[in-house]
N, C-alpha and C positions, 0 to 999 in steps of 0.2 A: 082601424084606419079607413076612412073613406077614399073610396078610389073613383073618380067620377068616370060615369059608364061612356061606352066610345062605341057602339054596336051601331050608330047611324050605316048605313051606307053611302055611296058616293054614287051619285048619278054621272055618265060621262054624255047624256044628252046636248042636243045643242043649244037648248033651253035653260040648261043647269052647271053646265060647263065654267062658266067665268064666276057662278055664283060659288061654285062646290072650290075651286081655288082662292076664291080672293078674301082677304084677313077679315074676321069676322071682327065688328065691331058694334059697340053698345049705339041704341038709338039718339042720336040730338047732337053724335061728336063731330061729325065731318067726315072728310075725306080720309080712306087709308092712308096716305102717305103724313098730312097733317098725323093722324090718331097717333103713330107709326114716331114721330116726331115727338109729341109730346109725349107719349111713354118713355121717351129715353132721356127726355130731362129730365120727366119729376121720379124717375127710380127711386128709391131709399129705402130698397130690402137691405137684408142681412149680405153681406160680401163670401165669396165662396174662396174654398181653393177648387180649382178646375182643372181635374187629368183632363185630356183631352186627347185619345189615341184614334190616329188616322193613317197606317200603312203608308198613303202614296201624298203626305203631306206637300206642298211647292208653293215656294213664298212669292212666284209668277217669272221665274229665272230659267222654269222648264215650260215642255208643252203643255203640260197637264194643268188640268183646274184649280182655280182658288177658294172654291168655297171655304175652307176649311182656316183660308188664311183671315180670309171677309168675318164670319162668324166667328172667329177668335177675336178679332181685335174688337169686335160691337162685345163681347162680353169684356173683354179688357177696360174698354170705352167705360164701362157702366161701375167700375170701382172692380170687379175680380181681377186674383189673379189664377194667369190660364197659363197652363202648361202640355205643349206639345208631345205627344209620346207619336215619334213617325219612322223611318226606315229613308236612308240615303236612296233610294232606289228611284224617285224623280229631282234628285238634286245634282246637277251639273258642275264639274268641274273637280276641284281635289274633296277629299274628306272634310270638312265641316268640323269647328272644335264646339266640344258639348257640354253643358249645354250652352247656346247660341240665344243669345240676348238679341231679338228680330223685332221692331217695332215697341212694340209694349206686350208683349209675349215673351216666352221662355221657351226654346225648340229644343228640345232631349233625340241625339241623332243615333239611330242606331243602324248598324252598317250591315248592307242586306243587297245582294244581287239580285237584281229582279229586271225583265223583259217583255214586253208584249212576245213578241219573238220566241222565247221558250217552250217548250214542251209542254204538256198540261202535267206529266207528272213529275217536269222540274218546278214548276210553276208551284202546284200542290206542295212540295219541301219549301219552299220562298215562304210558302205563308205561314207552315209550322216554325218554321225557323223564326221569324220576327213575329208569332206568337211567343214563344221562350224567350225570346231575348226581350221583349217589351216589357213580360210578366215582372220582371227585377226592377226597370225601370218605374211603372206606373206603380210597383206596391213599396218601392222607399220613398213615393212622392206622396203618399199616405193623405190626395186628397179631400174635402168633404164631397164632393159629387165625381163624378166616370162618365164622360160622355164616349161612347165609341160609334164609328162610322165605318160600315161594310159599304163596298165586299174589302176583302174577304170573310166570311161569315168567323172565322178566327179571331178577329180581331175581339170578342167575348169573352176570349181564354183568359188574358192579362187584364180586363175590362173586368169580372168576376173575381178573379185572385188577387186583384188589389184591394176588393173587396170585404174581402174576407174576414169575418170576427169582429168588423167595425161600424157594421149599420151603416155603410154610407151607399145612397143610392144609385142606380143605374140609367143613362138615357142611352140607347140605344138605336140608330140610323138606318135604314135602308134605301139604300143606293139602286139596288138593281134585285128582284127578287131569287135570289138562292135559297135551293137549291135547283129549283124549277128550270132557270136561266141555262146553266152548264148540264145540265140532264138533256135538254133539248138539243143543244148542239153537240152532245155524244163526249163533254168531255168529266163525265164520270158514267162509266160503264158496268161498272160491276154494281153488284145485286148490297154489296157488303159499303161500299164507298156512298152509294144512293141514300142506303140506311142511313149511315153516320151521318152525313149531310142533313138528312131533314129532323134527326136528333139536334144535331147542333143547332139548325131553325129554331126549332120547339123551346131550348132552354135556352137560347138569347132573348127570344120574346119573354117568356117566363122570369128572364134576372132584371127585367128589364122596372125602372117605377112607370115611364112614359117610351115610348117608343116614335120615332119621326119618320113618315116616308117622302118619299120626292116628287109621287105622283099621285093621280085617283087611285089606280092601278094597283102600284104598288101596296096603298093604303086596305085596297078591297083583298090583295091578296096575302098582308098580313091577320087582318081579321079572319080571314079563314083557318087560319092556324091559331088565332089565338086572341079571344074576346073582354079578357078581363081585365088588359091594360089599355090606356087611352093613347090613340093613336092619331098622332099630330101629321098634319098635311103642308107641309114649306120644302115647295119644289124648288130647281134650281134655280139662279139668280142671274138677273140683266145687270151686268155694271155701269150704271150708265157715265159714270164718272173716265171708268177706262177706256168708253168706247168712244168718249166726246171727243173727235178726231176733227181738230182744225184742216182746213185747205191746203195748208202749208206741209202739214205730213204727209199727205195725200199727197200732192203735187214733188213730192221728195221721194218718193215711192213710186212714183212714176219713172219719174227721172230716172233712177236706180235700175231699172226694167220695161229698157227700150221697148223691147219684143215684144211688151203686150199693146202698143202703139194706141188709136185710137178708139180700139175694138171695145166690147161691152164682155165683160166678164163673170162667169157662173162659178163661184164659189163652193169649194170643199174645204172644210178646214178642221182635222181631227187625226183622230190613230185609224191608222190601216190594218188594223187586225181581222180575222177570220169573219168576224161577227156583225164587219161594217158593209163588207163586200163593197170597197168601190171600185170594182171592177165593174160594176155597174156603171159605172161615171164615163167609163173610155166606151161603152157601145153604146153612149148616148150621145158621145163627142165621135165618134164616126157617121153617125146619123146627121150629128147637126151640120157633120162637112158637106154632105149634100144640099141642106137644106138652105143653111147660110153659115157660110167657111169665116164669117167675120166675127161668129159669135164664140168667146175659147171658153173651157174650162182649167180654173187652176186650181190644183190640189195640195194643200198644203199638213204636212204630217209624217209621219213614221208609226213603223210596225211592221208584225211578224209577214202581210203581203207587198210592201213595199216593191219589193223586189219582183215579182206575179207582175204586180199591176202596169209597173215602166215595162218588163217585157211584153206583156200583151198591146201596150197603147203604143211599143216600138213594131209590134207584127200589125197592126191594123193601120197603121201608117199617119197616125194622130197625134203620135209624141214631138213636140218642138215644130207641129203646126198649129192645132186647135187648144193640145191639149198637155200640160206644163206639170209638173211636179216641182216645187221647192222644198222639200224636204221640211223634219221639225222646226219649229222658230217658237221661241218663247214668248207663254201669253202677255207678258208686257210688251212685245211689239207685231201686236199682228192686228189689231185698230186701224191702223192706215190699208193694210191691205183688204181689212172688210168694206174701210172705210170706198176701195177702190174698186169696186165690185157692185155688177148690179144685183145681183141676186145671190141666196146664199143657198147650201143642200145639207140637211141633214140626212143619212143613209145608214142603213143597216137591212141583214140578208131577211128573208121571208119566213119571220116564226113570230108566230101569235104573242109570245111570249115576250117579245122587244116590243110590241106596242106600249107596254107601260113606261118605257126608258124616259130617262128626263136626262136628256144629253146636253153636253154644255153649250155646244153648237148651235144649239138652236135658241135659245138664250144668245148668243152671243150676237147671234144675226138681229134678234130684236132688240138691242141695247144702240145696235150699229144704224137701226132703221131701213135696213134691208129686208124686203119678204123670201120668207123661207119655203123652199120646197124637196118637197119629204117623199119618200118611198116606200111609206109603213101607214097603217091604218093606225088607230086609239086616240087618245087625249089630244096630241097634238095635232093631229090632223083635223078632226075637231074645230078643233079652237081655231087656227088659222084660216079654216074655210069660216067659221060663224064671225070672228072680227074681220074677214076679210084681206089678212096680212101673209096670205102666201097659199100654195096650191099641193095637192095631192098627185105624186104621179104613178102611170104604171108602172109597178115593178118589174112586172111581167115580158115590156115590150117596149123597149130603147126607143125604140122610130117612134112611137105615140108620147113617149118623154119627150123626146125632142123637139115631135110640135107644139108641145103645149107650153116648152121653156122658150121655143122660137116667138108663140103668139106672147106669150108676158114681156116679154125682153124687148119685143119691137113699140109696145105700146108703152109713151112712155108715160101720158099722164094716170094711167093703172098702174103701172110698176111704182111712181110716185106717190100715189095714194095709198098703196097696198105698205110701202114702204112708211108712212106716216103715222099707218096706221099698226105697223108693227113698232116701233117707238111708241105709242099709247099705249100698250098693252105693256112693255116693259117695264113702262112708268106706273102704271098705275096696281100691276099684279105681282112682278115680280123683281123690282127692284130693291136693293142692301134698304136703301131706308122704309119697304113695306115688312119684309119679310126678314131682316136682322131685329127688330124687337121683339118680330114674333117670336123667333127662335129664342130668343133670350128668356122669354116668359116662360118660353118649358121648362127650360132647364131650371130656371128660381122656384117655379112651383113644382118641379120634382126632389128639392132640396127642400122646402116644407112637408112634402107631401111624407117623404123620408121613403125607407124598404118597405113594399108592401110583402101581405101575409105571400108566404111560402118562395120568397127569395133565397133562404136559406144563408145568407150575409150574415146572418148573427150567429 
């Protein structure tokens, strides 16, 4: 079987940067988004059936992301049928009857306690747990393709064993690279859990027919592990649909939140976990009270520092003056609040290893037309300095964040342009109608391509 070779590298220059993400397409057709467009008309492969196992599934009713809802329905779209294998663990409200007929999908729920907030070695049982319980699910759906999406690197277990004795092939996701990621911030310590981890690595790329990463990053650091599968590049995705925020919501949204009166506002909007540090955000938001007390930060989110972070922004004297916590709000309604916002922050703590992240936030701010400002070096800093749609700050030193969010925020025909120009970058890189055909095209041509040698499926 021919497996087409994937050993290029990915430049993250600033020179190669928009080239090395943007949808490659044959010479004389046009523009990505046309190409992007006409691929999804004239389809007419073979129709799949489609596991499709993703842990932290959310139809946009929780905080968590939608990729997974976006990419289902574009292959739904195209004549398959897709089926959901996910964990209640971002689904709100009572238990869910299963499976759940959502859209033109099929969602299979399986009921799983799960928390930014837990432990790392309760966390670690969360993911064995909805590994076993998936396993039953995805192998009596006895699909022709397995698409699975880490992390948890687990999610391989039921993605393989559904597999199994039937030749049907694997596509396999990276999200964030494990086991590199949780080794860094110390949460796998022993010599024996390291091992198992970068085993598990090894044979998800290995069952793998194609493999998808999110970022340059992520892409360079799966060929380091592993050269012999082709390894697809479709980062996260701009909705430009959910963030086309009329005046009217905006202005409704306002209303709602006196307090933030006629100030200009710096936007946080994501999980507060360990890894984001935005405690960051509050010694930037005591800096800017010097500087200029008109400018707030509002943070919107939940996780395991929630709690850290309103203490600290209540000792430094910021909280319910500069600097606001709303707590989680579901991605169907937080459009208006980016909409309401001059600027948006992507954040996470100081490891080499989160420069490769493809956070949803930061996407989200480019759908919303807002310029994004980032606290980490890699791809996205990058990109945003070379299109000019958002700035790099110091991690290191709040006061020097502060002026340099003071100088963007007061200019407004920069902050405008910067902002315009982050909407063309959405549009034209990473929005549902560039990069949902792309994704689609892997998975069809990994169901031609069928299990390559040493899968061990058969």
């Amino acid at each position: 079987m021919h497996v087409r070779s994937s050993t290029r590298t990915v430049s993250c220059t600033r020179r190669s940067l928009v080239a090395a993400i943007r949808p490659r397409k044959p010479d004389g057709i046009g523009s990505p988004v046309i190409l992007a467009r006409r691929r999804h008309r004239l389809h007419r492969g073979p129709q799949m059936k489609l596991v499709y196992i993703h842990q932290y599934f959310s139809a946009g009713d929780a905080p968590t992301g939608i990729r997974s809802l976006k990419l289902a329905g574009v292959m739904a779209e195209r004549g398959h049928d897709v089926h959901i294998v996910t964990s209640t663990a971002a689904r709100p409200g009572p238990p869910p009857s299963s499976p759940e007929r959502l859209q033109d999908i099929t969602v299979h729920w399986v009921p799983l306690e799960y928390s930014n907030s837990m432990a790392y070695s309760r966390r670690i049982l969360a993911f064995v747990n909805f590994a076993v319980r998936a396993t039953g699910v995805a192998r009596r759906l006895k699909g022709d393709l397995v698409f699975a999406t880490s992390t948890p690197l687990t999610v391989i277990i039921p993605a393989w064993i559904a597999t199994l004795g039937r030749g049907t092939p694997i596509v396999f996701e990276v999200r964030d690279l494990w086991p590199e990621l949780p080794i860094a911030m110390g949460a796998l310590r022993s010599r024996a859990l390291r091992a198992a981890a970068r085993w598990l690595e090894r044979f998800a790329y290995r069952k793998a027919t194609r493999i998808v990463a999110l970022s340059p990053g992520m892409r360079e650091g799966v060929l380091k592990v592993e050269t012999r599968r082709p390894v697809e590049l479709i980062p996260n995705m701009s909705y430009l649909d959910l963030f086309n925020t009329d005046s009217a919501s905006i202005a409704d949204w306002l209303a709602a939140n006196e307090w933030l009166g006629n100030r200009k506002m710096i936007l946080y909007c994501g999980t507060l976990g360990r890894i984001n540090r935005v405690s960051y955000l509050v010694d930037v938001a005591d800096a800017m009270r010097e500087i200029d007390p008109s400018i707030c930060f509002v943070v919107v989110g939940g996780g395991a520092e929630e709690a850290l972070i309103r203490e600290r922004a209540a000792n430094s004297g910021v909280l319910g003056f500069n600097f606001y916590m709303l707590g989680p709000i579901a991605k169907r309604d937080v459009p208006p609040i980016y909409g309401a916002a001059s600027l948006c922050t992507s954040l996470f703590m100081p490891l080499p290893e989160m420069e490769a992240n493809s956070a949803n936030k930061f996407f989200d701010a480019l759908a919303a037309g807002r310029p994004v400002a980032v606290n980490y070096g890699g791809w996205q800093a990058e990109l945003i300095k070379q299109e000019n749609a958002g700035i790099a700050l110091d991690p290191s030193n709040p006061r020097l964040a502060a002026e340099a969010l003071h100088t963007l925020v007061s200019d407004g025909p920069e902050l405008q342009r910067m902002g315009q120009n982050a909407h063309a970058l959405a549009r034209s890189n990473f929005s549902l109608d560039v990069l949902g055909p792309r994704f689609a095209e892997v998975l069809e041509g990994a169901l031609e391509e069928g299990v390559p040698r040493g899968h061990g499926g058969k």
